[in-house]
C-alpha positions as a Markdown table, in Angstrom:
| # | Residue | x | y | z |
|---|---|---|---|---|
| 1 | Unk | 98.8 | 114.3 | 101.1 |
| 2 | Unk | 96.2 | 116.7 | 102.3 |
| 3 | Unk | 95.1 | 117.1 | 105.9 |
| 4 | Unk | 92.6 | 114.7 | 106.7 |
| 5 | Unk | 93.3 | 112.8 | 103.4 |
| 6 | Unk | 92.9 | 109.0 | 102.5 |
| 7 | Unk | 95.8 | 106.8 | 101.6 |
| 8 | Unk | 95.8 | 103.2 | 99.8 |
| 9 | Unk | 98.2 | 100.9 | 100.3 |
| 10 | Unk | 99.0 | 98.2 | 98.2 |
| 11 | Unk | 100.2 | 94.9 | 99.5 |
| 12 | Unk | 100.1 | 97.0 | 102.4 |
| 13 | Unk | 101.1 | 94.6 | 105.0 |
| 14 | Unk | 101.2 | 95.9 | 108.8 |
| 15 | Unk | 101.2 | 99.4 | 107.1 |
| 16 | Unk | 104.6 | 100.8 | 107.4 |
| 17 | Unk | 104.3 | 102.9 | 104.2 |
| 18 | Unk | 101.1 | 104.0 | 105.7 |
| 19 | Unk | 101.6 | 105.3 | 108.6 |
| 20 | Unk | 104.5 | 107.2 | 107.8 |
| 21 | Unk | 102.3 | 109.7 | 106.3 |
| 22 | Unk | 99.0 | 109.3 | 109.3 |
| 23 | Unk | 98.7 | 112.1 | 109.8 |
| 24 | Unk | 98.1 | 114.1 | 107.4 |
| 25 | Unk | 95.8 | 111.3 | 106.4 |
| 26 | Unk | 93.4 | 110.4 | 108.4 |
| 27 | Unk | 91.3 | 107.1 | 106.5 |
| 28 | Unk | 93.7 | 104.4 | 105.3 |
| 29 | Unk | 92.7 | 101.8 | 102.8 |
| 30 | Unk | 95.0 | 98.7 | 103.0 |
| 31 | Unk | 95.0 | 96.0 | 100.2 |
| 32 | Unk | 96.9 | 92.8 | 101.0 |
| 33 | Unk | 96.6 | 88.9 | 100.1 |
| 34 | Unk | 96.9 | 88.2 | 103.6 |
| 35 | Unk | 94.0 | 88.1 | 106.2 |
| 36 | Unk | 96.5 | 88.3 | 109.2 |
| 37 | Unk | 98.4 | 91.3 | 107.8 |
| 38 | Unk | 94.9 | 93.4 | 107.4 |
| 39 | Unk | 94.2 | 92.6 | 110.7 |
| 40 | Unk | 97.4 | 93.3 | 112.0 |
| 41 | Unk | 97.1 | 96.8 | 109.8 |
| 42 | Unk | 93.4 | 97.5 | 111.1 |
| 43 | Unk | 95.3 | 97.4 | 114.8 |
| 44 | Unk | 98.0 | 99.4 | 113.6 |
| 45 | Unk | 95.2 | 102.1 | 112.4 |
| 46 | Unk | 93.4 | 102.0 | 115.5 |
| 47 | Unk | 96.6 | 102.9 | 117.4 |
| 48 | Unk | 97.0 | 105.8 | 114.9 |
| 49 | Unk | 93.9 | 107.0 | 115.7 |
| 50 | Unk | 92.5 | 106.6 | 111.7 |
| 51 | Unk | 89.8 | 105.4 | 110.1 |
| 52 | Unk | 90.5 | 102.4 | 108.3 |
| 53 | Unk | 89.1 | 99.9 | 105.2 |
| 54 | Unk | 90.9 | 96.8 | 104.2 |
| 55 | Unk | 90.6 | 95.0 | 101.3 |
| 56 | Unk | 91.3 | 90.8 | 100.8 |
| 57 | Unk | 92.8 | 90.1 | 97.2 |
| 58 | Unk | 95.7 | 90.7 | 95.2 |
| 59 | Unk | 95.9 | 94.0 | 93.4 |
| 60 | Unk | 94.8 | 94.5 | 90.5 |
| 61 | Unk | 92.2 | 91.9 | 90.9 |
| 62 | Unk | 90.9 | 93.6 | 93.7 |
| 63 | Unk | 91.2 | 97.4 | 92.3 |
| 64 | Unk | 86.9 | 97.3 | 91.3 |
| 65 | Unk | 86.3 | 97.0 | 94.7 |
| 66 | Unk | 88.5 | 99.5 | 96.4 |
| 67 | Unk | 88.1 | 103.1 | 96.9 |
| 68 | Unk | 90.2 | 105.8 | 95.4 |
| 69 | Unk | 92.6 | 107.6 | 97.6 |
| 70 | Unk | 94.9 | 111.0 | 97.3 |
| 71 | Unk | 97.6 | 109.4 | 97.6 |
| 72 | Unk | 98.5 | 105.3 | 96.6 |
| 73 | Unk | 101.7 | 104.0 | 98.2 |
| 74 | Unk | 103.1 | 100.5 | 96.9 |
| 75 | Unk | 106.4 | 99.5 | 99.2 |
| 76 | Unk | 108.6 | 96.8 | 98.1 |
| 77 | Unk | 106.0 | 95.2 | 96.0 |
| 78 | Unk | 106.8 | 95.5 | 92.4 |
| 79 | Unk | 109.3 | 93.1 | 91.7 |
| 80 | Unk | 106.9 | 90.6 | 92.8 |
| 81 | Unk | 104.4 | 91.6 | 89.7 |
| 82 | Unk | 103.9 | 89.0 | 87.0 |
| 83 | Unk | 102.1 | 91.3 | 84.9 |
| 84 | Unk | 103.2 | 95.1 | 85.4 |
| 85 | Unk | 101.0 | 97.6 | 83.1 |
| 86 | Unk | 97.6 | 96.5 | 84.5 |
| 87 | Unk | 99.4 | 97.2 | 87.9 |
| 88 | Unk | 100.6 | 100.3 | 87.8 |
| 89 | Unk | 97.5 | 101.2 | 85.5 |
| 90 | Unk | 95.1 | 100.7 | 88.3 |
| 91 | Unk | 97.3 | 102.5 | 91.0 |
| 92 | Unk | 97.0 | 105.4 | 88.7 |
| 93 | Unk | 93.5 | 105.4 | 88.4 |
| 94 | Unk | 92.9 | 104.8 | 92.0 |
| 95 | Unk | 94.8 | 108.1 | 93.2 |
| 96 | Unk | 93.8 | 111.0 | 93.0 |
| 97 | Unk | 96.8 | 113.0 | 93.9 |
| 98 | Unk | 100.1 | 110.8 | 93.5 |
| 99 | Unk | 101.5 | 107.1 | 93.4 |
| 100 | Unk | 104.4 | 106.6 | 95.6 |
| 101 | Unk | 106.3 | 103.6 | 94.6 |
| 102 | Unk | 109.0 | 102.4 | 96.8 |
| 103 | Unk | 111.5 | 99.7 | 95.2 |
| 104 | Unk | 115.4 | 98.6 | 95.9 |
| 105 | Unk | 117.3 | 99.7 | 93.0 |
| 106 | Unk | 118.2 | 96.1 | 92.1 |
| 107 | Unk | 116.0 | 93.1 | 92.5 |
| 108 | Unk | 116.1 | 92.2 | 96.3 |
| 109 | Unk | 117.3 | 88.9 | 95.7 |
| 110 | Unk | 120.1 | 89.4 | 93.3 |
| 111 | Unk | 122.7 | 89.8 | 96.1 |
| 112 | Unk | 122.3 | 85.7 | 96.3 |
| 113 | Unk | 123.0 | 85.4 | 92.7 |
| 114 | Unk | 126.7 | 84.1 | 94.1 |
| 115 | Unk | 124.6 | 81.3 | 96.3 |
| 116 | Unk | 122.7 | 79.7 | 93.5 |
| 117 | Unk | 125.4 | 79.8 | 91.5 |
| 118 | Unk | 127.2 | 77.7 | 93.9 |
| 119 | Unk | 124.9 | 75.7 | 95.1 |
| 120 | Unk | 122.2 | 74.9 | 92.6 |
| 121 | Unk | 124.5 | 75.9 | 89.7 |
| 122 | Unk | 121.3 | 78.0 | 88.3 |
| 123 | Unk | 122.1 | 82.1 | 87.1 |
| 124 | Unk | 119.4 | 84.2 | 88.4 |
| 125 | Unk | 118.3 | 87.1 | 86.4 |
| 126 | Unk | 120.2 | 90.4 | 87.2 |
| 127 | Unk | 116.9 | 92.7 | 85.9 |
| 128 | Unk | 114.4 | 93.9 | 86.1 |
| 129 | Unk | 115.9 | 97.1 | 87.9 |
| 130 | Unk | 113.9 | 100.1 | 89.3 |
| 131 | Unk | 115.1 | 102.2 | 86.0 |
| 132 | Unk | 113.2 | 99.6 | 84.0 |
| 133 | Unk | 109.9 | 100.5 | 86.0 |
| 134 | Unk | 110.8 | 103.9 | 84.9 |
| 135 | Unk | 110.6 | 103.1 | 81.3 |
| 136 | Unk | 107.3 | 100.8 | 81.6 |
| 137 | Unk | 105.7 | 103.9 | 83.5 |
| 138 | Unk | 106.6 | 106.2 | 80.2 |
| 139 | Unk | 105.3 | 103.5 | 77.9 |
| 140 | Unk | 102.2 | 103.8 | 79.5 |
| 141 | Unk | 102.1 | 107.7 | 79.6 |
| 142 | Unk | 102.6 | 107.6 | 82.8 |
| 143 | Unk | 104.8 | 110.9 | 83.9 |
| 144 | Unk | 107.5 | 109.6 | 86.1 |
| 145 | Unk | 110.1 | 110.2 | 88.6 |
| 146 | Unk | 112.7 | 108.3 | 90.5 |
| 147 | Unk | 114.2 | 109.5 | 93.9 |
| 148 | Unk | 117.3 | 107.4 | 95.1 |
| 149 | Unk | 118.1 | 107.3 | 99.2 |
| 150 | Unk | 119.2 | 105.3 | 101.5 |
């Protein structure tokens, strides 16, 4: 992120991906489906002391409208993606320096796998997992990384 940057957040929600790296940036960009959370966010940015756009849609829908950005951040959002190549395809375009992608290793909902078992007698889906994202990234010809911490 370079001083005095912009940073687009998808699904962005009160901003916490965000404003974890405000400063260096200095104009965010938020893109959520909800009208509370951009307002909540647009507070969050005035607190911060940062100029601040928001956009009302669902990504990629959306992505024609919104500006482009050094640096796209998408936190705990992709597991919820119908249709992922058009996704990531438009974060990619809409960043100018990197895509920052923040995911659980496992789907989040998999550790409740035993409670649907027992109680609806239905087996959830154990996949996708974040090495699967990986491989959809390469597909594309997308050049890809993945960090693991806790």
């Amino acid at each position: 992120m370079p001083a005095g940057g912009a940073v687009l957040d998808i699904g962005c929600g009160g901003g916490v991906a965000t404003f974890a790296i405000s400063p260096p940036a200095t104009h965010v960009i938020g893109v959520d489906e909800q009208a509370e959370m951009l307002n909540l966010y647009s507070a969050n940015a005035q607190k911060y002391g940062v100029t601040c756009e928001t956009v009302l849609g669902q990504w990629p829908a959306v992505a024609s409208v919104t500006p482009i950005a050094d640096v796209v951040t998408v936190h705990h959002v992709v597991f919820n993606v119908g249709d992922i190549a058009p996704f990531l395809l438009e974060l990619n375009s809409h960043a100018r320096n990197r895509v920052v992608i923040e995911a659980p290793v496992i789907h989040p909902m998999s550790n409740m796998s035993d409670g649907w078992k027992h109680f609806w007698n239905l087996i959830r889906p154990t996949v996708p997992v974040a090495g699967d994202l990986i491989n959809v990234l390469e597909e594309l010809g997308i050049k890809a990384n993945i960090e693991y911490f806790e």
